[in-house]
Biopython code that builds the backbone (N, CA, C, O; Angstrom):
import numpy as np
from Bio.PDB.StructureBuilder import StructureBuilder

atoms = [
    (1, "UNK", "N", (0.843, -1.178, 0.000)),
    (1, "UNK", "CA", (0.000, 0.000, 0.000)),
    (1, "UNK", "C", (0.890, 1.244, 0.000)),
    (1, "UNK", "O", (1.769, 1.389, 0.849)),
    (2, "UNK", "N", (0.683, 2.016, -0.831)),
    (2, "UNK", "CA", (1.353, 3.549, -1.125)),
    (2, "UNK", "C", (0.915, 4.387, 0.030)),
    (2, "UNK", "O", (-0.255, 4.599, 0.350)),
    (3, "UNK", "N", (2.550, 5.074, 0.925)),
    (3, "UNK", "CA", (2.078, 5.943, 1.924)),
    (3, "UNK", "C", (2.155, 7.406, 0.823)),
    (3, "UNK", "O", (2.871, 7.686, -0.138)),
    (4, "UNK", "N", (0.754, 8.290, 1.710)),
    (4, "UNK", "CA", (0.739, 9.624, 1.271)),
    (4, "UNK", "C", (1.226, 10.651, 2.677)),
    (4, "UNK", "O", (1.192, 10.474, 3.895)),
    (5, "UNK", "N", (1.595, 11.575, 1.950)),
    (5, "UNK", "CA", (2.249, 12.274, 2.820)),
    (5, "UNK", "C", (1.474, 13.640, 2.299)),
    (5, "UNK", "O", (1.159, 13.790, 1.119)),
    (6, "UNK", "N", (1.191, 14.674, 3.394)),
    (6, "UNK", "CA", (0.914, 15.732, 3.765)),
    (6, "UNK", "C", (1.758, 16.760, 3.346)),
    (6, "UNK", "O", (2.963, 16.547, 3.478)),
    (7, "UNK", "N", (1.306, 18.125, 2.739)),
    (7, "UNK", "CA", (2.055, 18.944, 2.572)),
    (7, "UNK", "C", (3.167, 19.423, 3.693)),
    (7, "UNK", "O", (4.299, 19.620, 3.253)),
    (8, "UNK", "N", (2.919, 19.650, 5.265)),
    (8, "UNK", "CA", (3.732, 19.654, 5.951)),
    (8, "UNK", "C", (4.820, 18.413, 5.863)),
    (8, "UNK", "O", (6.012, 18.715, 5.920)),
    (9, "UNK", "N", (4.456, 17.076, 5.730)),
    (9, "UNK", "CA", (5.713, 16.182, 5.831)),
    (9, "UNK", "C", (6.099, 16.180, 4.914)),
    (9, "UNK", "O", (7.219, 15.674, 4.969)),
    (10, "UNK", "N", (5.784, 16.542, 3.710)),
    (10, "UNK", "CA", (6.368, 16.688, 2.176)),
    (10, "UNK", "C", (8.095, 17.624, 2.300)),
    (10, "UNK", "O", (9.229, 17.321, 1.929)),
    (11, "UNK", "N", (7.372, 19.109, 3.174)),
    (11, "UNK", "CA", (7.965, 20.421, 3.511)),
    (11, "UNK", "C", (9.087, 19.558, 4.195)),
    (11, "UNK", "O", (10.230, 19.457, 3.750)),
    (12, "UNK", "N", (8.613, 18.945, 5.339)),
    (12, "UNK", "CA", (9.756, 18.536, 6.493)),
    (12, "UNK", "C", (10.654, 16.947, 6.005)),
    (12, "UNK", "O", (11.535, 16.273, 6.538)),
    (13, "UNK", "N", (10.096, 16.878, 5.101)),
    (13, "UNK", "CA", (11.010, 15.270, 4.479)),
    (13, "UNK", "C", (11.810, 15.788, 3.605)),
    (13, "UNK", "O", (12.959, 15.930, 4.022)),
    (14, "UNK", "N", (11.613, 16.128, 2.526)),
    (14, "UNK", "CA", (12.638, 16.980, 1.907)),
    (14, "UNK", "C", (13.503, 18.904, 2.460)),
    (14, "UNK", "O", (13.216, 20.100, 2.512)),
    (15, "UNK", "N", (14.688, 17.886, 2.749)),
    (15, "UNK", "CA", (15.236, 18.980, 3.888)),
    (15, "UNK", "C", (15.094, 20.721, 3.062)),
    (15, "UNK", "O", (14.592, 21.702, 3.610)),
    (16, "UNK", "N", (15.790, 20.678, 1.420)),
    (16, "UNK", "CA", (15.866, 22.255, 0.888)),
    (16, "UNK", "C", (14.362, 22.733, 0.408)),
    (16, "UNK", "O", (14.073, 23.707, -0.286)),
    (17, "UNK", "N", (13.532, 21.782, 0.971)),
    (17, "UNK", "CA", (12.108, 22.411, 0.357)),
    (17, "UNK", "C", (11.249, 23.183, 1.331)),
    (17, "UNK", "O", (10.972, 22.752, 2.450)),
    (18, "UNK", "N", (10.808, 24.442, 0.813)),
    (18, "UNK", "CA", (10.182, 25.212, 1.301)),
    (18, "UNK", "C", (8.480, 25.251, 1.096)),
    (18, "UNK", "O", (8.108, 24.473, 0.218)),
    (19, "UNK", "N", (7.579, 25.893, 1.644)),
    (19, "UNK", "CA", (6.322, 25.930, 1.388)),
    (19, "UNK", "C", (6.115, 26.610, 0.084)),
    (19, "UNK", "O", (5.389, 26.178, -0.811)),
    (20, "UNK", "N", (6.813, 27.716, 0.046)),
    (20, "UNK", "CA", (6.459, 28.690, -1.802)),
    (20, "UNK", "C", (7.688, 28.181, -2.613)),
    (20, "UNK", "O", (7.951, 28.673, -3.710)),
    (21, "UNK", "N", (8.478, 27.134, -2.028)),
    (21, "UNK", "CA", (9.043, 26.274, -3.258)),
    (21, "UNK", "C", (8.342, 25.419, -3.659)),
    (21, "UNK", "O", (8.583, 25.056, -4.811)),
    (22, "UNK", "N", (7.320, 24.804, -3.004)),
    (22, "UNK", "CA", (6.409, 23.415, -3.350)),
    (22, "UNK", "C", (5.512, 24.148, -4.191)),
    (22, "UNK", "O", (5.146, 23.821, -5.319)),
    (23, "UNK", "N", (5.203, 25.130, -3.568)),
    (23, "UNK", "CA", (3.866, 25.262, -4.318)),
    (23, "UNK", "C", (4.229, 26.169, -5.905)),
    (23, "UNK", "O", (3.333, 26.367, -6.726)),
    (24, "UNK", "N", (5.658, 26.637, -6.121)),
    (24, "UNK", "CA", (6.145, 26.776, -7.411)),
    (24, "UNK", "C", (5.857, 25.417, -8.744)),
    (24, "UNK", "O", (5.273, 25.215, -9.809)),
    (25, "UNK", "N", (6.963, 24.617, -7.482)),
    (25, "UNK", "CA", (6.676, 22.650, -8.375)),
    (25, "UNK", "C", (5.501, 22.492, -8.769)),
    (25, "UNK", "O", (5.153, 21.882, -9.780)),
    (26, "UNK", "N", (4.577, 23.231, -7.710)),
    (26, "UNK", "CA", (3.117, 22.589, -8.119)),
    (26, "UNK", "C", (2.318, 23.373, -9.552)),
    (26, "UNK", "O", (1.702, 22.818, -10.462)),
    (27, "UNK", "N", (2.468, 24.157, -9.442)),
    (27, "UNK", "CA", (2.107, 25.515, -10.545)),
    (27, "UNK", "C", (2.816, 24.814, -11.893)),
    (27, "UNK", "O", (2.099, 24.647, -12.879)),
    (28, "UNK", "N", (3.912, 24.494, -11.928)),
    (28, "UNK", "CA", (5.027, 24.695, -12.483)),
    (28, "UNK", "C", (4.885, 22.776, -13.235)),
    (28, "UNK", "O", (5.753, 22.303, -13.968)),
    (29, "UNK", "N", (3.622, 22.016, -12.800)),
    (29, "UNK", "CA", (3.340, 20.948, -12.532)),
    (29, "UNK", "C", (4.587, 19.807, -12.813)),
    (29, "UNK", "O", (4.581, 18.761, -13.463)),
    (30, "UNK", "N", (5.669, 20.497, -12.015)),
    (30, "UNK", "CA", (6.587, 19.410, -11.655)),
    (30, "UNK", "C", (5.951, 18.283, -10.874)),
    (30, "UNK", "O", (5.901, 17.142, -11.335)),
    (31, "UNK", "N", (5.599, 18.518, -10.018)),
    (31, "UNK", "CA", (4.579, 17.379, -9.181)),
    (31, "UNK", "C", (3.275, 17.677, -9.392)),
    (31, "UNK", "O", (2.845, 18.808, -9.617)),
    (32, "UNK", "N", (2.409, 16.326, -9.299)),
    (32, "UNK", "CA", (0.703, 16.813, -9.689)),
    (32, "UNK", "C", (0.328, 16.325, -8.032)),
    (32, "UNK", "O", (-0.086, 15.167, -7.969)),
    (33, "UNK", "N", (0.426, 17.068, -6.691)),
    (33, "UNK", "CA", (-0.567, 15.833, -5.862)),
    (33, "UNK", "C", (-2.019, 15.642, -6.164)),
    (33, "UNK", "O", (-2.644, 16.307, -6.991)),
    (34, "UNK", "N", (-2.519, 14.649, -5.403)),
    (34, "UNK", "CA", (-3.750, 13.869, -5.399)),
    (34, "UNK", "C", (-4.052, 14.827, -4.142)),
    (34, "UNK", "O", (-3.458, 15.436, -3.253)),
    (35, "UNK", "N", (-5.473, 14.554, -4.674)),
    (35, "UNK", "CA", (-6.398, 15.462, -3.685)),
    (35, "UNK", "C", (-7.438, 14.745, -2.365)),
    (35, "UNK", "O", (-8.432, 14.075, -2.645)),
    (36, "UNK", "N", (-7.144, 14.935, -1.392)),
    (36, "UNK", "CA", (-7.808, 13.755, -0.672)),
    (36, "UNK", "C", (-9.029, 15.089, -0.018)),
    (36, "UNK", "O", (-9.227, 16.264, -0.326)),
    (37, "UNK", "N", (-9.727, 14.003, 1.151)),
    (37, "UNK", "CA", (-10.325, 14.716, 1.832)),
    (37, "UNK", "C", (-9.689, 15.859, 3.056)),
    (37, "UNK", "O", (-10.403, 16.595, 3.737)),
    (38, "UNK", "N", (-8.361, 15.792, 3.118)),
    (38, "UNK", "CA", (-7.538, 16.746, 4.120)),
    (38, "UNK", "C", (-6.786, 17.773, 3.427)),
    (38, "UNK", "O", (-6.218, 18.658, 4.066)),
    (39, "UNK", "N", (-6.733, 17.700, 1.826)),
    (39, "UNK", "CA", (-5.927, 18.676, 1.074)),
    (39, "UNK", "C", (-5.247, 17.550, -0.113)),
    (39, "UNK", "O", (-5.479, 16.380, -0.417)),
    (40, "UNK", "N", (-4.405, 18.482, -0.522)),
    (40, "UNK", "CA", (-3.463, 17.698, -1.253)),
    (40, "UNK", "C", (-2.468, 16.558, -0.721)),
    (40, "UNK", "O", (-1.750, 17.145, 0.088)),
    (41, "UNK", "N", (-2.110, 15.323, -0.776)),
    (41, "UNK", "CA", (-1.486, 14.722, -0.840)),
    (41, "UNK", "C", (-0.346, 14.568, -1.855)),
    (41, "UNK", "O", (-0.468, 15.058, -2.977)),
    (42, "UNK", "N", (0.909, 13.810, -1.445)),
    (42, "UNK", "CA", (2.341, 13.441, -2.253)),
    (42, "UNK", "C", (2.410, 11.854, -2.145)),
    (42, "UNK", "O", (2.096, 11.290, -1.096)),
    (43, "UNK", "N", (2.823, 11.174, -3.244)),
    (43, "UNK", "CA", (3.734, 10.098, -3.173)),
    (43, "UNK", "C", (4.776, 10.389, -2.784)),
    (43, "UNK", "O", (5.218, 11.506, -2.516)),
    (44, "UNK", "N", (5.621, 8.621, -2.676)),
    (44, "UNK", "CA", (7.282, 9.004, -2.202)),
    (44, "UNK", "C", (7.539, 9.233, -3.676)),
    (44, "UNK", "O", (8.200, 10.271, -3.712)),
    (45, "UNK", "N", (7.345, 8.773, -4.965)),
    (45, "UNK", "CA", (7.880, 9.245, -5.927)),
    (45, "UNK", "C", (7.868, 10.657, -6.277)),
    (45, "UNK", "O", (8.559, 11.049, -7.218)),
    (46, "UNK", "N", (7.111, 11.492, -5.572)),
    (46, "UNK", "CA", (6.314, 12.815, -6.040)),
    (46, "UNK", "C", (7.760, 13.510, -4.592)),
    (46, "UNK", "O", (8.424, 14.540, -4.710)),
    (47, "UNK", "N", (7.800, 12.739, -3.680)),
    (47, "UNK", "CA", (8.886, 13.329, -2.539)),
    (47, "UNK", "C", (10.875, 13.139, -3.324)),
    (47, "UNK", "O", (11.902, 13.730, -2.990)),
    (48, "UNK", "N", (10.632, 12.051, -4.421)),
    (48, "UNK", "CA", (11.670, 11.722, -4.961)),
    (48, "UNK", "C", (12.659, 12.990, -5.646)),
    (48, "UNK", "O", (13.759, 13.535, -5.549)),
    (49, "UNK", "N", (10.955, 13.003, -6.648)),
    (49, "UNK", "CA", (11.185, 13.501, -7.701)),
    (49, "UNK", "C", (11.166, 15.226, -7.096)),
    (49, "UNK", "O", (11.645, 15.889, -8.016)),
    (50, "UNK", "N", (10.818, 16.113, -5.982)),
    (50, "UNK", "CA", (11.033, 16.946, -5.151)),
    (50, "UNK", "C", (12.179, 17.171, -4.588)),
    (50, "UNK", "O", (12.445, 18.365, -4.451)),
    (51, "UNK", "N", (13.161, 16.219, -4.111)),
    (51, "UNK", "CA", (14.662, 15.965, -3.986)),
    (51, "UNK", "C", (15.572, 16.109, -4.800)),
    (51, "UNK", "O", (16.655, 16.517, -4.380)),
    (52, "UNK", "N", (15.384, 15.789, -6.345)),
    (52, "UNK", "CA", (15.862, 16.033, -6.952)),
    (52, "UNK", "C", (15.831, 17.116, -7.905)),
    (52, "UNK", "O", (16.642, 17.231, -8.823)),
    (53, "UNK", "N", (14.577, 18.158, -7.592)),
    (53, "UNK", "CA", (14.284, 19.082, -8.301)),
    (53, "UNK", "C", (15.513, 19.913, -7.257)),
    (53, "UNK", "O", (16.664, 20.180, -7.605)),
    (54, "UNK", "N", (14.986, 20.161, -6.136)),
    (54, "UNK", "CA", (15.954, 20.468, -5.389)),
    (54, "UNK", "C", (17.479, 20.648, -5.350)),
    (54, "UNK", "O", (18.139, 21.677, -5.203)),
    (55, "UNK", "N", (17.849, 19.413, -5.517)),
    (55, "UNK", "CA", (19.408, 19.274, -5.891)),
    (55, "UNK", "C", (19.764, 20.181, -7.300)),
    (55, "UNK", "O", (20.700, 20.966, -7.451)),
    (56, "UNK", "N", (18.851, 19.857, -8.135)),
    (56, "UNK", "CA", (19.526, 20.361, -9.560)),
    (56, "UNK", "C", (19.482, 22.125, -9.683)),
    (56, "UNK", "O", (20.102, 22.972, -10.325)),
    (57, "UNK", "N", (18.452, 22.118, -8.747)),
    (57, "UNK", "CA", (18.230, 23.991, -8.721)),
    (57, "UNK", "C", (19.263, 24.431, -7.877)),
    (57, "UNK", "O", (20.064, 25.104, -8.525)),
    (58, "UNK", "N", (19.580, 24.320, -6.650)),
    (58, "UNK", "CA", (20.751, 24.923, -5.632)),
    (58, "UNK", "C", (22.356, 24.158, -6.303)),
    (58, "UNK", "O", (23.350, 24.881, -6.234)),
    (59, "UNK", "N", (22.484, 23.091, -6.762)),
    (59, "UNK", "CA", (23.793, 23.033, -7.082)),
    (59, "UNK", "C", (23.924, 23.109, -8.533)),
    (59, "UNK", "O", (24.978, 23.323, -9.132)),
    (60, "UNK", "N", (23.063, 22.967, -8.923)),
    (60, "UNK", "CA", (23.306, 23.419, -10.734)),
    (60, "UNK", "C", (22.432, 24.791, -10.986)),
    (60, "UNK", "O", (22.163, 25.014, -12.166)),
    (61, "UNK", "N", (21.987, 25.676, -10.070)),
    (61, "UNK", "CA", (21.398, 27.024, -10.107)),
    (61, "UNK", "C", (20.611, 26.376, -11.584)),
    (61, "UNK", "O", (20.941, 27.150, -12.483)),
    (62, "UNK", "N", (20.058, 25.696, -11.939)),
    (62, "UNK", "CA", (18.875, 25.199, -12.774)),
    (62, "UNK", "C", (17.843, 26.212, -12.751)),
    (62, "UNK", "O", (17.302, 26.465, -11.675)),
    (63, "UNK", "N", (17.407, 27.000, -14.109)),
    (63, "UNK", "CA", (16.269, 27.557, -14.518)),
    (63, "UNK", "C", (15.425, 27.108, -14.403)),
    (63, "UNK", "O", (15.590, 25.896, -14.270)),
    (64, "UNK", "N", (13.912, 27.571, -14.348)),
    (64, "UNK", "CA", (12.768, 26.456, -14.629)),
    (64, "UNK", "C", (12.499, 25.963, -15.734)),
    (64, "UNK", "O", (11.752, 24.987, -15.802)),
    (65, "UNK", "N", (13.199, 26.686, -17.137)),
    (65, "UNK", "CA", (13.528, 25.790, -18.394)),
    (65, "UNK", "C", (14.391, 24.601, -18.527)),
    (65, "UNK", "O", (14.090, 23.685, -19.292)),
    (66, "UNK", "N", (15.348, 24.595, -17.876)),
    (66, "UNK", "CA", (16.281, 23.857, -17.877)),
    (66, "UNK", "C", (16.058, 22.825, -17.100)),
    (66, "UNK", "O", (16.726, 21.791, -17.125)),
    (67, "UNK", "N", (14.791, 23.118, -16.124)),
    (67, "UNK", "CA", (14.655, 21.479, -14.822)),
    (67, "UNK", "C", (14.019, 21.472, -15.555)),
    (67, "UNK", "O", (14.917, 20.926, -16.196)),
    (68, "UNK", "N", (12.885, 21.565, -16.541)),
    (68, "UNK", "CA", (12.249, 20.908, -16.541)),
    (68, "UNK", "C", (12.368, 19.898, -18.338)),
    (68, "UNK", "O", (11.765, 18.946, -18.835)),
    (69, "UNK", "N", (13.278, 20.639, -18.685)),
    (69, "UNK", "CA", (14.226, 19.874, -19.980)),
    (69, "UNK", "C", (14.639, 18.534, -18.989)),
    (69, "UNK", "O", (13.964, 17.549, -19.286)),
    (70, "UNK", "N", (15.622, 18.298, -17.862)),
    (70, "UNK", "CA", (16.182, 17.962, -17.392)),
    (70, "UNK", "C", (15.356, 16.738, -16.940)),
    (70, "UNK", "O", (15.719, 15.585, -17.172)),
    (71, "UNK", "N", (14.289, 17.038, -16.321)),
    (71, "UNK", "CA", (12.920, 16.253, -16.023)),
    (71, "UNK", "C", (12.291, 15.199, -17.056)),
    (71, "UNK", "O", (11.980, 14.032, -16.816)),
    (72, "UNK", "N", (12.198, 15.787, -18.074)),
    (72, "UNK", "CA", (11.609, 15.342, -19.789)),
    (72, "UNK", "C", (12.363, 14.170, -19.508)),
    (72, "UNK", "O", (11.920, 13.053, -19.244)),
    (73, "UNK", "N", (13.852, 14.633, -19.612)),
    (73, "UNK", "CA", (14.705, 13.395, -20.189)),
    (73, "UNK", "C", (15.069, 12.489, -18.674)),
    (73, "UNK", "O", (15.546, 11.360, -18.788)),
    (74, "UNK", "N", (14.863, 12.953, -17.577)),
    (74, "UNK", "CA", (14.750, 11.953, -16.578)),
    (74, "UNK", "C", (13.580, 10.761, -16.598)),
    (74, "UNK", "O", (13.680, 9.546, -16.428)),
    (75, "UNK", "N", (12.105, 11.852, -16.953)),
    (75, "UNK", "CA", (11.167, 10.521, -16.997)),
    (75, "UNK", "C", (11.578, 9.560, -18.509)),
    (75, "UNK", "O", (11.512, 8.332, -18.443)),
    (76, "UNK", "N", (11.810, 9.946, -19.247)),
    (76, "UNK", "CA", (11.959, 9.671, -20.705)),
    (76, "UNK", "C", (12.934, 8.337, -20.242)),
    (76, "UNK", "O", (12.765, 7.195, -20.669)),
    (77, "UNK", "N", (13.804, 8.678, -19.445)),
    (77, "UNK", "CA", (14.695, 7.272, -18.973)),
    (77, "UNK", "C", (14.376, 6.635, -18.371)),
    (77, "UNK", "O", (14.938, 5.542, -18.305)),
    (78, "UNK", "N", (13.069, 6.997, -17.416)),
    (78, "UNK", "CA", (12.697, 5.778, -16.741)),
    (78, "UNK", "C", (11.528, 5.401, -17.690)),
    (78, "UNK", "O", (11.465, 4.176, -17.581)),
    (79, "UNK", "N", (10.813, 5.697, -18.340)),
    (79, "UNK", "CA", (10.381, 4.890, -19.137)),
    (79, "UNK", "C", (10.857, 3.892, -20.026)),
    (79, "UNK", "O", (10.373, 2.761, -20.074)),
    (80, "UNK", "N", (11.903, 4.334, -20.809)),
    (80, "UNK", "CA", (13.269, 3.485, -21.302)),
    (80, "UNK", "C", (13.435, 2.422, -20.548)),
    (80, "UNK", "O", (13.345, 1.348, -21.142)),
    (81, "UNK", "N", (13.662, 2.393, -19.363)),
    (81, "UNK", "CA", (13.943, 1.212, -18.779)),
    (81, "UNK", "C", (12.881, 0.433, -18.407)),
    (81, "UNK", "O", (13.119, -0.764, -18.251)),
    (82, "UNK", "N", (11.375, 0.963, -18.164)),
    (82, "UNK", "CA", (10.252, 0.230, -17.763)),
    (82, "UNK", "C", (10.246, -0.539, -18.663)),
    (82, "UNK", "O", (10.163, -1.746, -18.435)),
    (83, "UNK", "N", (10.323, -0.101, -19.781)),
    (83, "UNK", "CA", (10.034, -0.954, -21.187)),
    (83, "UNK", "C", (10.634, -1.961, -21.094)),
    (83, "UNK", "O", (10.153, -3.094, -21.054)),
    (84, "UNK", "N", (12.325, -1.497, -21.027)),
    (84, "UNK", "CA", (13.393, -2.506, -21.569)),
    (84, "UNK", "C", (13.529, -3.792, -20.483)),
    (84, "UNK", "O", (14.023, -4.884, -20.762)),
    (85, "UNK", "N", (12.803, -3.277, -18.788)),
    (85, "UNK", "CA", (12.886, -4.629, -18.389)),
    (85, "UNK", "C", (11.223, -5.531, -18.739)),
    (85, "UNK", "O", (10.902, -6.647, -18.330)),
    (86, "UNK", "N", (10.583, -4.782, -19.429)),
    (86, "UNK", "CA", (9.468, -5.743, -19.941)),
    (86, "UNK", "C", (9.947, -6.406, -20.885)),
    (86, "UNK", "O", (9.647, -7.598, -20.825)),
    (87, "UNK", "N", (10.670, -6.070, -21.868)),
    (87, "UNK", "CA", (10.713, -6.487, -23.103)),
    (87, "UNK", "C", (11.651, -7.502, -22.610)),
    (87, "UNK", "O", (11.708, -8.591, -23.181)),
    (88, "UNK", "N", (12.300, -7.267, -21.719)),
    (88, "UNK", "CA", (13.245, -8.614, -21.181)),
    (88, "UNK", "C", (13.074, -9.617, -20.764)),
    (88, "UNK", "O", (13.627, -10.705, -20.931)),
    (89, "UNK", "N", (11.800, -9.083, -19.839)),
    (89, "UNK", "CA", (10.838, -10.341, -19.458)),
    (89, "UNK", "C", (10.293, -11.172, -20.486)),
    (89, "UNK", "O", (10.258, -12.389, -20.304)),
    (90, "UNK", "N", (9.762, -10.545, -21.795)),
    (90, "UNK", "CA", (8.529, -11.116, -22.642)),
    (90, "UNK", "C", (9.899, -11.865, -22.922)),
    (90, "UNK", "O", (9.802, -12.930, -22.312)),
    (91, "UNK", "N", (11.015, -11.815, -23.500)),
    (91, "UNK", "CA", (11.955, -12.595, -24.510)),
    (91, "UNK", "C", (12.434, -13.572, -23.547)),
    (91, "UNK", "O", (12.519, -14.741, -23.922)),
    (92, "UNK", "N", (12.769, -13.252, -22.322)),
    (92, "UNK", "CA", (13.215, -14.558, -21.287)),
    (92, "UNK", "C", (11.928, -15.544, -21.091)),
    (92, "UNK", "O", (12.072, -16.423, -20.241)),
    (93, "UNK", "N", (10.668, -15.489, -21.798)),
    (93, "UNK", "CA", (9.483, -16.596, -21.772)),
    (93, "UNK", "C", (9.569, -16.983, -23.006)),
    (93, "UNK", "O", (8.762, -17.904, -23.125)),
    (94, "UNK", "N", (10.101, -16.792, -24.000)),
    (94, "UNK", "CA", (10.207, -17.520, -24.930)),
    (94, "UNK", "C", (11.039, -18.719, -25.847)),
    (94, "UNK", "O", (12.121, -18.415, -26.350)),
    (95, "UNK", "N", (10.700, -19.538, -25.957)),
    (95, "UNK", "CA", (11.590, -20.586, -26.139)),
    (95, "UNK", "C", (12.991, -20.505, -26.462)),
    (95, "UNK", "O", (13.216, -19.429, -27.015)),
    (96, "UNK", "N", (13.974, -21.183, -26.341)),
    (96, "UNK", "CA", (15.644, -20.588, -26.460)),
    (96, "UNK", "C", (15.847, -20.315, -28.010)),
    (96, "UNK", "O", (16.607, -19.408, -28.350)),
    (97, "UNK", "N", (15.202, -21.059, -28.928)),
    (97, "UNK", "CA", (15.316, -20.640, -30.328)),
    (97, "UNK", "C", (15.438, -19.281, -30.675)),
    (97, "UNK", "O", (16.337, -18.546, -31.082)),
    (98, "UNK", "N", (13.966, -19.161, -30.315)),
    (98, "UNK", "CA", (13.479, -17.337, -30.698)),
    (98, "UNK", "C", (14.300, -17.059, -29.828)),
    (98, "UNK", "O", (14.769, -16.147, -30.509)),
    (99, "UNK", "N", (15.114, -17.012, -28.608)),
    (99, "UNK", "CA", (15.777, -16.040, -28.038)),
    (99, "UNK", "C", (16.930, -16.261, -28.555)),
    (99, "UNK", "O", (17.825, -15.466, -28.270)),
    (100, "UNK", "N", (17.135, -17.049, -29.181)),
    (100, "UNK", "CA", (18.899, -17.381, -29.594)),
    (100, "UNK", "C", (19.145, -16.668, -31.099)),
    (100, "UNK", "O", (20.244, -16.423, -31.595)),
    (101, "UNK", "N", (17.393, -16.311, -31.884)),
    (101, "UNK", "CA", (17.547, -15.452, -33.080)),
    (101, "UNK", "C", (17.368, -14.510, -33.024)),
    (101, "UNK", "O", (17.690, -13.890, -34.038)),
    (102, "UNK", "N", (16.763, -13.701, -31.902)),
    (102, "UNK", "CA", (16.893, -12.643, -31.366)),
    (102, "UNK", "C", (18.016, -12.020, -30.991)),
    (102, "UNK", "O", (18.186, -10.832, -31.263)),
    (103, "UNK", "N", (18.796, -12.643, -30.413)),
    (103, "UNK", "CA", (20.170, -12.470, -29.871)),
    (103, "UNK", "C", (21.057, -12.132, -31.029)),
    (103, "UNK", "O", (21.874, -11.216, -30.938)),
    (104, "UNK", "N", (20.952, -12.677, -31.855)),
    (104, "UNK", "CA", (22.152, -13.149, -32.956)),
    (104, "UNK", "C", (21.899, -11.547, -33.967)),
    (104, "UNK", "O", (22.701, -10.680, -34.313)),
    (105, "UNK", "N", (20.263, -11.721, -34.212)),
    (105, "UNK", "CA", (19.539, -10.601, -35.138)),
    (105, "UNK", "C", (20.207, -8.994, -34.185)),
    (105, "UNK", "O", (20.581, -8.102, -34.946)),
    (106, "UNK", "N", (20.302, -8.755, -32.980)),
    (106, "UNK", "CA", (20.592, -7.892, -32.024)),
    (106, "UNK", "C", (22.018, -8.040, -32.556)),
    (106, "UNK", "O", (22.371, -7.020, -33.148)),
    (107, "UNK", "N", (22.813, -8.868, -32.528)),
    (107, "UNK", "CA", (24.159, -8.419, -32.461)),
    (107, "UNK", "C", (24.277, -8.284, -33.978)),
    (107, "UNK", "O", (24.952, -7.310, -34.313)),
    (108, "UNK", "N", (23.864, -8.906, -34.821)),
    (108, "UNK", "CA", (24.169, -8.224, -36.511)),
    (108, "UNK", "C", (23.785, -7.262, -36.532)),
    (108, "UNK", "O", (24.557, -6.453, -37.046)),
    (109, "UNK", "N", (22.497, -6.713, -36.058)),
    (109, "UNK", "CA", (22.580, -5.185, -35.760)),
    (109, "UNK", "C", (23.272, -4.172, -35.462)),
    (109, "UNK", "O", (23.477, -3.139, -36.100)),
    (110, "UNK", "N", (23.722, -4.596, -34.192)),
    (110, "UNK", "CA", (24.766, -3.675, -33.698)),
    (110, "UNK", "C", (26.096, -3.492, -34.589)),
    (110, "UNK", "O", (26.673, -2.422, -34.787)),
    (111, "UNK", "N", (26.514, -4.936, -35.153)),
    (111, "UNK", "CA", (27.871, -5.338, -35.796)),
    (111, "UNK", "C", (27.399, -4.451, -37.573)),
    (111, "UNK", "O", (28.005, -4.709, -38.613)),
    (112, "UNK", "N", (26.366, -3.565, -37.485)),
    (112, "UNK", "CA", (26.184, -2.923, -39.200)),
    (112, "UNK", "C", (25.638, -4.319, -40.023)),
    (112, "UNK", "O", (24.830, -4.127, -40.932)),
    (113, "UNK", "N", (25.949, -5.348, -39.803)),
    (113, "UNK", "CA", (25.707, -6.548, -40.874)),
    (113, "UNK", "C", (24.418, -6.504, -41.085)),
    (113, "UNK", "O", (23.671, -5.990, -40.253)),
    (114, "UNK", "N", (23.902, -7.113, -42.396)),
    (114, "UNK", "CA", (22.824, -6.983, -42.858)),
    (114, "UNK", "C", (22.338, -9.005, -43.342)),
    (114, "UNK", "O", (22.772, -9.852, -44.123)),
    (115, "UNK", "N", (20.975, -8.894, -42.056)),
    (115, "UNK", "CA", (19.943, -10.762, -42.284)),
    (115, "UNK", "C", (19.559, -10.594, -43.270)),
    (115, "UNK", "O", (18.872, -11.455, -43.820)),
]
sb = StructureBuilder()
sb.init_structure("model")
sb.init_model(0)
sb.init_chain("A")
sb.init_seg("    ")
for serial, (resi, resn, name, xyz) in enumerate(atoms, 1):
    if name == "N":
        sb.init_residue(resn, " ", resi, " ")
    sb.init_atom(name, np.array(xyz, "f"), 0.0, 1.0, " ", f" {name:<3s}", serial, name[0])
structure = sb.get_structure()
């Protein structure tokens, strides 16, 4: 079960975050919270991804153009990888053949050669 966290523990879990810094992220829809019956709520991914907005603004003085370029290509990589360990999964269920022509087709790829 996913814990939610409160705008105050949001504030007090992430040490460089402020109240009119959150609510910039929020405008700014770096983070989207969920809306409960007490206010807005955060995930820990939403507290993650707040940590690291953080970091990139005070030690890389990061624009709000530039985090959020920075952001693009952060989620853009974790999607990359959601994929790539699915696609790893689907090919590790398939019989060793297809994975052994898969394999081979992958490395003539890489090697320029043409199946």
């Amino acid at each position: 079960m996913s814990r939610f966290y409160s705008t105050t523990e949001v504030v007090t879990t992430v040490g460089r975050l402020t109240t009119s810094r959150l609510s910039a992220f929020v405008s700014a829809e770096i983070v989207t919270p969920l809306q409960s019956g007490q206010g807005p709520v955060y995930t820990e991914v939403d507290i993650a991804r707040l940590e690291l907005c953080c970091e990139l603004v005070d030690s890389f003085e990061l624009g709000p153009d530039a985090l959020a370029l920075v952001l693009a290509l952060v989620d853009r990589l974790h999607r990359l990888d959601r994929d790539t360990a699915a696609m790893a999964a689907a090919l590790a269920a398939e019989p060793a053949d297809i994975r052994s022509r898969i394999a081979a087709r992958i490395i003539s790829d890489e090697s320029g050669e043409t199946t």
